[in-house]
C-alpha positions as CSV (number, residue, x, y, z in Angstrom):
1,X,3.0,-24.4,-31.4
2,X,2.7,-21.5,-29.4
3,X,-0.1,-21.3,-27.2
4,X,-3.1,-18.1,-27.5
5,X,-2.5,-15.8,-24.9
6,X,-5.7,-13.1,-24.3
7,X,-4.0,-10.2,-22.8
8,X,-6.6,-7.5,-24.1
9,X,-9.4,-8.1,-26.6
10,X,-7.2,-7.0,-29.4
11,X,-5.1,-10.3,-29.3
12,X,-8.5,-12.1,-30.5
13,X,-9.8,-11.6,-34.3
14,X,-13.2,-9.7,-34.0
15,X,-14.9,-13.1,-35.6
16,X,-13.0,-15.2,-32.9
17,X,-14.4,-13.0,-30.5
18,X,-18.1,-12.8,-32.1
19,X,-17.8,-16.7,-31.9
20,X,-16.9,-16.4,-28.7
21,X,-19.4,-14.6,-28.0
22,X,-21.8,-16.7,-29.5
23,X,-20.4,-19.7,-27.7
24,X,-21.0,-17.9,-24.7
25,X,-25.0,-17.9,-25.0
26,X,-24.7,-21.5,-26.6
27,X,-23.1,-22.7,-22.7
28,X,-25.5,-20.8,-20.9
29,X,-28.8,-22.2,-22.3
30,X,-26.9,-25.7,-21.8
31,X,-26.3,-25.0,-18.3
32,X,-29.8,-23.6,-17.9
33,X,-31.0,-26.9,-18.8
34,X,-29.0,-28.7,-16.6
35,X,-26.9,-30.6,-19.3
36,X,-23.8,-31.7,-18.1
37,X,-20.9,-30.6,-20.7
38,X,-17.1,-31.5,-19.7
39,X,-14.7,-31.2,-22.5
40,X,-11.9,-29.6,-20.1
41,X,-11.8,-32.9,-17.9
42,X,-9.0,-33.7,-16.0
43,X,-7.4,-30.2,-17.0
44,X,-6.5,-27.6,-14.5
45,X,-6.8,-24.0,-14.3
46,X,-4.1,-22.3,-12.3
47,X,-5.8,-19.1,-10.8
48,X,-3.1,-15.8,-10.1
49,X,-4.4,-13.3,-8.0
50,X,-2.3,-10.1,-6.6
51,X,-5.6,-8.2,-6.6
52,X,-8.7,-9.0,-4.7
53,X,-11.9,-10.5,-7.1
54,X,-15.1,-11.6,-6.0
55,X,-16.9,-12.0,-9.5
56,X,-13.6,-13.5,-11.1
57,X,-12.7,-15.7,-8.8
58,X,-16.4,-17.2,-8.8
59,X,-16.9,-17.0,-12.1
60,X,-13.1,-18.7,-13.3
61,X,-13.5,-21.1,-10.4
62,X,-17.3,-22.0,-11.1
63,X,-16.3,-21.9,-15.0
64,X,-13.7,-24.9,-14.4
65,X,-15.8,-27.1,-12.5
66,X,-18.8,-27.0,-15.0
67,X,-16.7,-28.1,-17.5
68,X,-15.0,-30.8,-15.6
69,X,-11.6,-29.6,-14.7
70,X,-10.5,-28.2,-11.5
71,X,-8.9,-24.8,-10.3
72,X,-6.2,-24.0,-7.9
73,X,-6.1,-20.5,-6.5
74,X,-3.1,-18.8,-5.5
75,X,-3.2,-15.5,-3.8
76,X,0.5,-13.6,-2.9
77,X,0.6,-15.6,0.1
78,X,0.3,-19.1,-1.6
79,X,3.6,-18.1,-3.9
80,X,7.2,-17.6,-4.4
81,X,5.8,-14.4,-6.9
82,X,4.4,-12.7,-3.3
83,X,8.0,-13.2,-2.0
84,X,9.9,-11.8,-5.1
85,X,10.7,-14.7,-7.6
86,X,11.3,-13.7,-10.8
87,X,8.0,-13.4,-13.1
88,X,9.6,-15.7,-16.0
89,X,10.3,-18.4,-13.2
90,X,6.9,-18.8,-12.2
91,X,5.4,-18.8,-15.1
92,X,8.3,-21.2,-16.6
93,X,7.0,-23.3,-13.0
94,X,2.9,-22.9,-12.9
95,X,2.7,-23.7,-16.7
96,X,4.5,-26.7,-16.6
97,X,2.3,-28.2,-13.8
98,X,-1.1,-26.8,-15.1
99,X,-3.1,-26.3,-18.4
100,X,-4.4,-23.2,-18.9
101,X,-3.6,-20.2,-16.1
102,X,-5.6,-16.9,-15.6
103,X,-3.5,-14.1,-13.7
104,X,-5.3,-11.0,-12.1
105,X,-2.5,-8.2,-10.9
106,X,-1.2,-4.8,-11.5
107,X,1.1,-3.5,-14.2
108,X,-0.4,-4.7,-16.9
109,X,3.7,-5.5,-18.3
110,X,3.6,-8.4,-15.5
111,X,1.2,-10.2,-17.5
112,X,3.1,-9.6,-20.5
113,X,6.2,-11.2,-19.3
114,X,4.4,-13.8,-17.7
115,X,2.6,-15.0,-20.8
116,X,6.5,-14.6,-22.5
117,X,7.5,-17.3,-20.3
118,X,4.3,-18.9,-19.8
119,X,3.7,-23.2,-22.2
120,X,-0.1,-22.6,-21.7
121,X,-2.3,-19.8,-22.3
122,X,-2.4,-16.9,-20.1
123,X,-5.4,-15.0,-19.4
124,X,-5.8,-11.7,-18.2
125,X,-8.3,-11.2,-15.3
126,X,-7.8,-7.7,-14.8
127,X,-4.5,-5.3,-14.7
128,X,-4.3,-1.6,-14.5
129,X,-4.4,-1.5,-18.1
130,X,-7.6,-3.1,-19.2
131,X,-9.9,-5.9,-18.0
132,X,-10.9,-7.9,-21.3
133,X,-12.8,-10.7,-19.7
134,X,-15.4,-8.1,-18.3
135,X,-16.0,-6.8,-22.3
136,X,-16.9,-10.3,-23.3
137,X,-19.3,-10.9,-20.7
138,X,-20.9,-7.1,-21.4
139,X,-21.0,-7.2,-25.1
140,X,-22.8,-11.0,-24.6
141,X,-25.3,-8.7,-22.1
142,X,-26.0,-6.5,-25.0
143,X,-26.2,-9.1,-27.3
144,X,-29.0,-11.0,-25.5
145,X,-31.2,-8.0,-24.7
146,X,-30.6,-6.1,-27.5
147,X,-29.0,-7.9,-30.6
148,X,-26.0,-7.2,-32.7
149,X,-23.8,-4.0,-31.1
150,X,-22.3,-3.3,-34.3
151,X,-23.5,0.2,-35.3
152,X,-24.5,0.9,-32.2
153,X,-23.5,4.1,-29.2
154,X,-21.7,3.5,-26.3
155,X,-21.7,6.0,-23.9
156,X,-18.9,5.7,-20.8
157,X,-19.0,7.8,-18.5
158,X,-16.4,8.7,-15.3
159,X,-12.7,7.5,-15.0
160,X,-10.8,6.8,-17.5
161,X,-9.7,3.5,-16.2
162,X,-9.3,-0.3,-16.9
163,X,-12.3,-0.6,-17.8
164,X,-12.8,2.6,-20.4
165,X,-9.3,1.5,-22.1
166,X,-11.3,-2.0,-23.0
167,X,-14.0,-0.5,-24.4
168,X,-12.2,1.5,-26.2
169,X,-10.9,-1.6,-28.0
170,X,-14.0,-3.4,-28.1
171,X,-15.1,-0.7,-30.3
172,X,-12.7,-1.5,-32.8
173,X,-13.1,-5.2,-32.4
174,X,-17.2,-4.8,-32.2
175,X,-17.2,-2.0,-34.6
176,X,-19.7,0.3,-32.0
177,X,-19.4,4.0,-31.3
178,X,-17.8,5.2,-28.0
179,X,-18.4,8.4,-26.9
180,X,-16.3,8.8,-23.8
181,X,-17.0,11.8,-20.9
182,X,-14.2,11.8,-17.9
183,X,-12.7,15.0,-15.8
184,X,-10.0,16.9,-16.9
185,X,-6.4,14.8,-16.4
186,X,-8.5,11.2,-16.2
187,X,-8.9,10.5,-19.6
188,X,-8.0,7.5,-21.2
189,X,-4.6,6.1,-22.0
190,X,-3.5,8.2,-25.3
191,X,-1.8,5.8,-26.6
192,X,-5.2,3.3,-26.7
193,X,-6.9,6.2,-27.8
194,X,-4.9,7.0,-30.7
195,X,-5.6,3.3,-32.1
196,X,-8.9,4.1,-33.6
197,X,-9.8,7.5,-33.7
198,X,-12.7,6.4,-36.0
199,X,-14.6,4.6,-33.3
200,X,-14.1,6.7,-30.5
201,X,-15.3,10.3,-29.4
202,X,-14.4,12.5,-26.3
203,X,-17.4,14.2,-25.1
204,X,-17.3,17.6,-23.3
205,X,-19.5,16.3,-20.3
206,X,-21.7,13.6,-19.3
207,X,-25.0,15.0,-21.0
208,X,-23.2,15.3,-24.3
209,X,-21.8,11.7,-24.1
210,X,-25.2,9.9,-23.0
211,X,-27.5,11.8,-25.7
212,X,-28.8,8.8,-28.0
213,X,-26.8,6.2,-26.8
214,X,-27.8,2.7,-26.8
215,X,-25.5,1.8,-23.6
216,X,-24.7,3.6,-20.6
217,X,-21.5,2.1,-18.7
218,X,-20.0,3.8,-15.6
219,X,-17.4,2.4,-12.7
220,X,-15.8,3.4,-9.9
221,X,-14.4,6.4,-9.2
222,X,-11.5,5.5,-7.5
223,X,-10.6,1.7,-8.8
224,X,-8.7,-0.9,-6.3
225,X,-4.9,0.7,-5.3
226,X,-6.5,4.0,-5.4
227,X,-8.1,3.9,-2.4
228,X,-6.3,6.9,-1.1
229,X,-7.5,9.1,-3.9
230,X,-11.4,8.3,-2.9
231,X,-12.3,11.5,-1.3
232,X,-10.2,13.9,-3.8
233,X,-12.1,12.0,-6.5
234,X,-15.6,12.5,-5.4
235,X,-15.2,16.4,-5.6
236,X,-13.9,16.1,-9.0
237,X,-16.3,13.6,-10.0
238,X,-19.3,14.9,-8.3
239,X,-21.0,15.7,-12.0
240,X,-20.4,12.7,-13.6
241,X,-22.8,10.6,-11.5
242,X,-25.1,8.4,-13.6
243,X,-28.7,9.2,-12.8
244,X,-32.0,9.6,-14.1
245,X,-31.9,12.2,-16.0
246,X,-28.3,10.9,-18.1
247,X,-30.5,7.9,-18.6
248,X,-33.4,10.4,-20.1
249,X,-31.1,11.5,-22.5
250,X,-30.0,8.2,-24.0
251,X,-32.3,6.0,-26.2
252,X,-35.9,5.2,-24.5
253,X,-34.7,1.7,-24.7
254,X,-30.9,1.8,-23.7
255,X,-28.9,-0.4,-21.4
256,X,-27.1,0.1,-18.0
257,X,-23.9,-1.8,-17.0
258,X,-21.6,-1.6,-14.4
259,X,-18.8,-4.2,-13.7
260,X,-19.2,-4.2,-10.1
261,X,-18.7,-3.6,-7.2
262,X,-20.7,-0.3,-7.1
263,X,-20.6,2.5,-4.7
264,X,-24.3,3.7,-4.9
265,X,-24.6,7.2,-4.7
266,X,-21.5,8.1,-5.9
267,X,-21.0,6.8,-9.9
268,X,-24.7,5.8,-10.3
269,X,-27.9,6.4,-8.3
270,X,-30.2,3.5,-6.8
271,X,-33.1,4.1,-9.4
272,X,-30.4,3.6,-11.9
273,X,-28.4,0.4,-11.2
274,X,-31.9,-0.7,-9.1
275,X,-34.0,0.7,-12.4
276,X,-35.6,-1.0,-15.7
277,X,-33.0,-0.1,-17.9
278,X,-30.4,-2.0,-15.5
279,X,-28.8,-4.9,-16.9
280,X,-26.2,-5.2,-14.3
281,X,-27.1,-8.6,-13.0
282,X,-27.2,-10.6,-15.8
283,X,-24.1,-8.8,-16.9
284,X,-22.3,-9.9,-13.8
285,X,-23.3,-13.7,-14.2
286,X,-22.5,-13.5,-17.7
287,X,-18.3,-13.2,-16.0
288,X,-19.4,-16.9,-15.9
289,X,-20.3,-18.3,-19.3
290,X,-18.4,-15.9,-21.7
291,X,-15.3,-17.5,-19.7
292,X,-16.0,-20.5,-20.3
293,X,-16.4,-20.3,-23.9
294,X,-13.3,-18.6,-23.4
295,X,-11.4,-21.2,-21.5
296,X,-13.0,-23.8,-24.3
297,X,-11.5,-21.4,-27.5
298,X,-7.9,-21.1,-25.5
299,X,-7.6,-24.8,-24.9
300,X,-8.5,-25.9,-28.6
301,X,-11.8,-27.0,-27.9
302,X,-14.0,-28.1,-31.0
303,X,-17.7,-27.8,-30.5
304,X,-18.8,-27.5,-34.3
């Protein structure tokens, strides 16, 4: 049987992900509690990175341990892929010798063709495409502090990115709102866009996007490989700043997320992502228990 690959949110059912989602809370009250749960035992978790992580690396790594298997990393230095072997080897290679691999890179068609060659499921930590594992541990946010998302506003706001292109399809999947607000020439990818133009809405600035929304989410201007873009981007960016008064437009009781890392000052203010309405912490530690209900649905894992 083939194995379940999660390249982007849509490769899940939306109940698969709602149970996942669901799972996700179950693990963390158990870890809370100090219970010691270790179906993955033994199993290993081969970890591809060709991008820098702090939160996934943690959070995969961590993930692995607490339910009893072990991780290897491998950065482009620890690999024949960092020297030019062909994607299908490696992944022919790695998933012979491990159970389960996540990959973290670039062009979001390397994944594709390494989950093509790949015996074990392949995760997706983040390409230039979309970052999946992020929406599972932001919609489980939502979930705890504010109950079912279905029905419910979204409001992005800043680069059309990695990021933006998943919630696009977690609005699909989640059946939520999205009103999206980027500059001129950074919108989203069209062709993600044009998959559900009943979920989604391009607003005409940042105002127009936040007004009654039940979430806020921003990132980063300029995201990692465009480094070299940072100052262009802050001119053209300079208005799309979440601050106080975007968050006074949304609901009285609406949400704040970030994925992280955040330049303060430049996407959101300090009374913002430091502010009430900030969920940003929890969101980041939650990286660590939607994975491994994750990790537990990939590798067949019956809890019922």
């Amino acid at each position: 049987m083939k194995p379940r690959h999660f390249l982007s949110l849509r490769d899940l059912s939306s109940a698969e992900l709602n149970g996942i989602i669901k799972r996700a809370i179950a693990l963390k009250s158990l870890q809370k509690e100090g219970v010691i749960y270790e179906p993955l035992k033994n199993k290993v978790l081969g970890m591809v990175f060709e991008k820098s992580s702090t939160r996934t690396r943690v959070s995969f790594e961590t993930g692995i341990i607490q339910l009893g298997g072990q991780a290897i990393f491998l950065s482009p230095r620890d690999t024949q892929l960092g020297r030019g072997e062909p994607i299908e080897d490696s992944a022919r290679v790695l998933s012979s010798m491990v159970d389960i691999i996540m990959v973290r890179t670039f062009e979001h068609s390397k994944i594709e063709k390494f989950a093509q060659y790949s015996s074990v499921p392949v995760i997706n930590a983040l390409t230039d495409l979309c970052h999946p594992c992020q929406l599972l541990a932001d919609i489980q946010t939502f979930v705890e502090h504010r109950g079912d998302i279905k029905g419910k506003t979204v409001a992005w706001i800043g680069d059309g990115n990695n990021m933006c292109n998943s919630y696009i399809n977690a609005a699909i999947q989640f059946d939520f709102q999205l009103s999206i607000a980027s500059p001129q020439n950074f919108e989203p990818s069209k062709k993600i866009l044009n998959r559900s133009k009943k979920h989604i809405h391009l607003a005409a600035t940042p105002e127009a996007a936040a007004t009654g929304a039940d979430l806020v989410v921003t990132d980063v201007w300029a995201s990692m490989g465009q480094e070299h873009e940072q100052t262009e981007r802050i001119k053209l960016f300079r208005t799309y700043q979440v601050d106080e008064t975007i968050m006074q437009l949304a609901k009285p009781d609406a949400l704040f997320m970030h994925c992280l890392p955040a330049h303060r000052g430049e996407e959101v203010s300090d009374n913002v992502i430091d502010g009430a309405q900030s969920v940003v912490w929890d969101e980041a530690e939650n990286r660590l228990h939607s994975q491994k209900a994750l990790l537990e649905f990939l590798m067949g894992i019956n809890y019922e």
